[in-house]
KOLVO-516923 format. One record per residue (C-alpha): residue in one letter; x, y, z. Coordinates in steps of 0.02 Angstrom, whole numbers, padded with zeros to 5 digits, always signed. Example, Ala and Ser with C-alpha at 12.3 -4.5 7.8 and 13.67 -1.06 7.14 Angstrom:
A+00615-00225+00390/S+00684-00053+00357/
//
This chain:
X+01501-01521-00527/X+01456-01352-00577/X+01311-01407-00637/X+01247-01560-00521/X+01264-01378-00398/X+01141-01273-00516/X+01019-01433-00528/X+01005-01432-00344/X+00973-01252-00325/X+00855-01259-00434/X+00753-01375-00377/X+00752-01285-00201/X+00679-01146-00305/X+00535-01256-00374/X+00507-01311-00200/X+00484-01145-00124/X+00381-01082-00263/X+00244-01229-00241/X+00254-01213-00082/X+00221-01019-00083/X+00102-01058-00183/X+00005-01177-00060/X+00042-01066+00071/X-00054-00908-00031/X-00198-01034-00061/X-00224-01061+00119/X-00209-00902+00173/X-00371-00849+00055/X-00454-00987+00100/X-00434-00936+00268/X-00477-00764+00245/X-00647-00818+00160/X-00676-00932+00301/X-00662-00773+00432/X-00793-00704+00359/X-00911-00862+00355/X-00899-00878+00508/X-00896-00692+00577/X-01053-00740+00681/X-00973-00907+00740/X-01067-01002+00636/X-01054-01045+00460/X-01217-01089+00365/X-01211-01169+00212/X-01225-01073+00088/X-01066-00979+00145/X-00971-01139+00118/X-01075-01176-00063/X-00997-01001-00081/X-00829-01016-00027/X-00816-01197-00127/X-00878-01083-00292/X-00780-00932-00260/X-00603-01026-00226/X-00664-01122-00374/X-00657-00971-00471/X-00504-00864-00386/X-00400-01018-00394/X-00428-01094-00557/X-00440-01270-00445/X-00601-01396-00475/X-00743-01428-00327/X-00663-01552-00228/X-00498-01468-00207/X-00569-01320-00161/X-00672-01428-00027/X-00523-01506+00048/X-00435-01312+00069/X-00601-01252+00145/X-00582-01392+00271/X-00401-01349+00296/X-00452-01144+00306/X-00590-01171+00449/X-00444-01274+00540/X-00319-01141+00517/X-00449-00997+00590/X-00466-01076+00752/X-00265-01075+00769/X-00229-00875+00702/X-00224-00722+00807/X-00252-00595+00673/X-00317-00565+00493/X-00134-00515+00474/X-00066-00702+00507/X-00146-00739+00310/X-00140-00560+00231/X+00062-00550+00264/X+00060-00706+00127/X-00025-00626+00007/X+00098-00471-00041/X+00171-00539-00218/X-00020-00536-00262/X-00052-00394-00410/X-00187-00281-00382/X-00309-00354-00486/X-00293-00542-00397/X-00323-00429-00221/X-00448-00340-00304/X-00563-00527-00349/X-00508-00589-00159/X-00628-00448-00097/X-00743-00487-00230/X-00740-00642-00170/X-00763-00621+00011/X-00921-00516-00029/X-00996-00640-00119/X-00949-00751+00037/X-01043-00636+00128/X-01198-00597+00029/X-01224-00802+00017/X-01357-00818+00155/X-01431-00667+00092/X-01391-00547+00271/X-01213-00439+00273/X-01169-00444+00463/X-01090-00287+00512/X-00946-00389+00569/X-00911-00465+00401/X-00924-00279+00322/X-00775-00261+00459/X-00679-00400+00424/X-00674-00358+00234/X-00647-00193+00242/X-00472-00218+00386/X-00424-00372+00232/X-00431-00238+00124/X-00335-00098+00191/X-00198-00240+00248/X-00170-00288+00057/X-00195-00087-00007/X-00350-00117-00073/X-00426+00077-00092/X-00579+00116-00029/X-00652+00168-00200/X-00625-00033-00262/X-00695-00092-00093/X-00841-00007-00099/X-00854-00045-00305/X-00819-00251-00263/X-00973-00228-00132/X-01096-00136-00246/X-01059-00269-00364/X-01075-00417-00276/X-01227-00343-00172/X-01402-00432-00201/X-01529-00305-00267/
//
């Protein structure tokens, strides 16, 4: 009995954890998708670079990382703050925050023009998952085209 008990626990466990996971995928999606479209629209190349960088963050292939970019611009037009994904993302170690603005810069340097609105939304993503300044402005420098 004692043990039919742990089995079932257990497997509530799993369940949670995949679907924490999922949840932590969306959310990033959906962060890089605020910045694409941070002018209300999203160009092309922001997606080519949303598809390559959740590629990368994710460890997932191109198609999968299509379907969650569909999923992210859907779950945009629904949120009422940056905080409604960043709140997800707090068992994420510093270095995993640290790519995710990596990321969204190179989300934003993909059509070649940083909007001063994209600069904005970065920079409140990374103060909400204590990103410091010094790696903020480091992820940008990197990232930026020369």
């Amino acid at each position: 009995m004692i043990a039919k008990i742990k089995d079932f626990l257990n497997s509530m466990i799993e369940t949670d954890a995949s679907a924490s996971e999922e949840d932590h995928r969306i959310a990033i999606v959906s962060l890089l998708c605020e910045v694409c479209n941070a002018n209300h629209s999203i160009a092309d190349k922001e997606e080519e670079a949303v598809v390559r960088t959740l590629s990368k963050l994710l460890h997932i292939d191109t198609d999968k990382a299509q379907e969650l970019l569909e999923i992210g611009k859907e779950e945009i037009k629904s949120s009422n703050s940056l905080f409604d994904f960043t709140s997800q993302l707090s068992h994420l170690d510093s270095e995993s925050r640290i790519r995710l603005i990596s990321a969204m810069w190179e989300v934003a340097y993909a059509d070649n023009h940083l909007d001063p609105i994209e600069e904005s939304i970065i920079r409140k993503v990374a103060a909400l998952i204590y990103v410091g300044h010094n790696e903020f402005i480091r992820t940008k420098l990197a990232v930026m085209p020369s």
